[in-house]
C-alpha positions in Angstrom: 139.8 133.1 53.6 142.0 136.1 53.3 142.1 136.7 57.1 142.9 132.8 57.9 146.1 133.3 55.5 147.0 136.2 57.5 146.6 134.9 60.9 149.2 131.8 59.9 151.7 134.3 58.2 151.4 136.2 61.2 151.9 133.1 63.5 154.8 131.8 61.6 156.6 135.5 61.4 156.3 135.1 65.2 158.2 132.0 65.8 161.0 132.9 63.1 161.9 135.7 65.1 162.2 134.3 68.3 165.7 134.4 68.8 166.5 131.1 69.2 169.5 131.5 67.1 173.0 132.0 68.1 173.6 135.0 66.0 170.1 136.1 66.6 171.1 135.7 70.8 172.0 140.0 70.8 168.9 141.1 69.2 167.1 140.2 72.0 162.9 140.0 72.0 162.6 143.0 69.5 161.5 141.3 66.8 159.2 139.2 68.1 157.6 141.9 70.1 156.7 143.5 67.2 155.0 140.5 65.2 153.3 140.0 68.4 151.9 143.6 68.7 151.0 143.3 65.1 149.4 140.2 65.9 147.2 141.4 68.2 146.1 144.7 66.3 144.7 142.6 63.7 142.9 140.0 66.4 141.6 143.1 67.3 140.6 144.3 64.4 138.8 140.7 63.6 137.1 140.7 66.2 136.0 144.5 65.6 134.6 143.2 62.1 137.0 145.5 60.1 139.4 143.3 58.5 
């Protein structure tokens, strides 16, 4: 159950930091780089059975 909650507030962090907004235009794809290399670490370590 824990791991399902995770893997949505992951998902949602992702889309919230696209930057998509205009004051958000200069950051660039930083941000969402990030969630998404955080995302995959923990897909990784699901599927390694340690999380």
């Amino acid at each position: 159950m824990f791991t399902i909650i995770l893997l949505i507030v992951l998902i949602v962090l992702f889309f919230t930091v696209l930057p998509t907004w205009p004051h958000s235009k200069k950051w660039g794809y930083g941000p969402g780089g990030v969630i998404g290399l955080v995302l995959v670490i923990v897909l990784i370590l699901l599927l390694l059975g340690r999380l």
